[in-house]
C-alpha positions in Angstrom: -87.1 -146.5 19.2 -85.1 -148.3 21.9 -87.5 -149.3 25.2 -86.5 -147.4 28.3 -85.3 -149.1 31.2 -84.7 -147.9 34.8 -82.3 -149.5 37.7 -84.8 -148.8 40.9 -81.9 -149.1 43.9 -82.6 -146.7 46.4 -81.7 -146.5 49.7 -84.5 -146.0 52.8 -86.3 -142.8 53.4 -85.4 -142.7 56.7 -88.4 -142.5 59.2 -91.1 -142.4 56.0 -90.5 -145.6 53.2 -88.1 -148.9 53.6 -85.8 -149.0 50.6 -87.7 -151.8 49.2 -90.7 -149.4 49.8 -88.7 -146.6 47.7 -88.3 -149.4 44.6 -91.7 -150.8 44.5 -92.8 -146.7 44.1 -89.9 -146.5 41.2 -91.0 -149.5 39.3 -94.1 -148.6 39.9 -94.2 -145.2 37.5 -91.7 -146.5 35.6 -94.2 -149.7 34.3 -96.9 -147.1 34.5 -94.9 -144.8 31.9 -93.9 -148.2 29.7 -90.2 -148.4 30.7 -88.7 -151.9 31.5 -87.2 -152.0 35.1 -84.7 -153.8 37.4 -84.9 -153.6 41.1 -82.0 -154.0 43.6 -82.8 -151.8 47.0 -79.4 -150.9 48.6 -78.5 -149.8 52.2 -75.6 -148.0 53.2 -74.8 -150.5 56.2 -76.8 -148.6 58.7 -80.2 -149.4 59.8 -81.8 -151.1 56.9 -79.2 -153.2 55.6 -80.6 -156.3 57.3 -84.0 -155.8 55.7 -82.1 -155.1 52.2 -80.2 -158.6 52.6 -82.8 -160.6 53.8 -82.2 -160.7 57.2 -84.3 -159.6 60.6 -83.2 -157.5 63.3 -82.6 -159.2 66.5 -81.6 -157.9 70.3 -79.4 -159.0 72.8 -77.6 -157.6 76.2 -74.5 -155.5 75.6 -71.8 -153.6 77.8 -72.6 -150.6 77.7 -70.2 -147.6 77.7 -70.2 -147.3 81.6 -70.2 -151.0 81.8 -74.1 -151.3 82.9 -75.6 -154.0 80.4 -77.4 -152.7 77.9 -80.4 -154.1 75.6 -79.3 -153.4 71.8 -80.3 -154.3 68.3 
């Protein structure tokens, strides 16, 4: 019988689990059940992607639309 093997690469749950957070639940039943696993989170390039590639979030001022200076991450 040939071992099973799932590819964990979820995106986030936005508001509820980071997509690293999403993964580690995958692998988690899927070692639980005896499967072999591979993990690779993804992100869609929205909020998250930083986190997915290693990276932190950072702010800094911005023009605004109406030209007022705005704080953005």
């Amino acid at each position: 019988m040939r071992m099973r093997r799932v590819l964990a690469a979820p995106d986030k749950f936005r508001g509820t689990a980071t997509a690293a957070e999403v993964a580690d639940a995958i692998v988690a039943a899927a070692a639980a059940a005896g499967w072999a696993y591979d993990v690779a989170p993804v992100a869609d390039g929205g909020e998250g992607t930083l986190e997915v590639l290693g990276g932190a979030p950072r702010q800094t001022l911005v023009m605004g639309p109406l030209g007022e200076a705005v704080e953005a991450e």
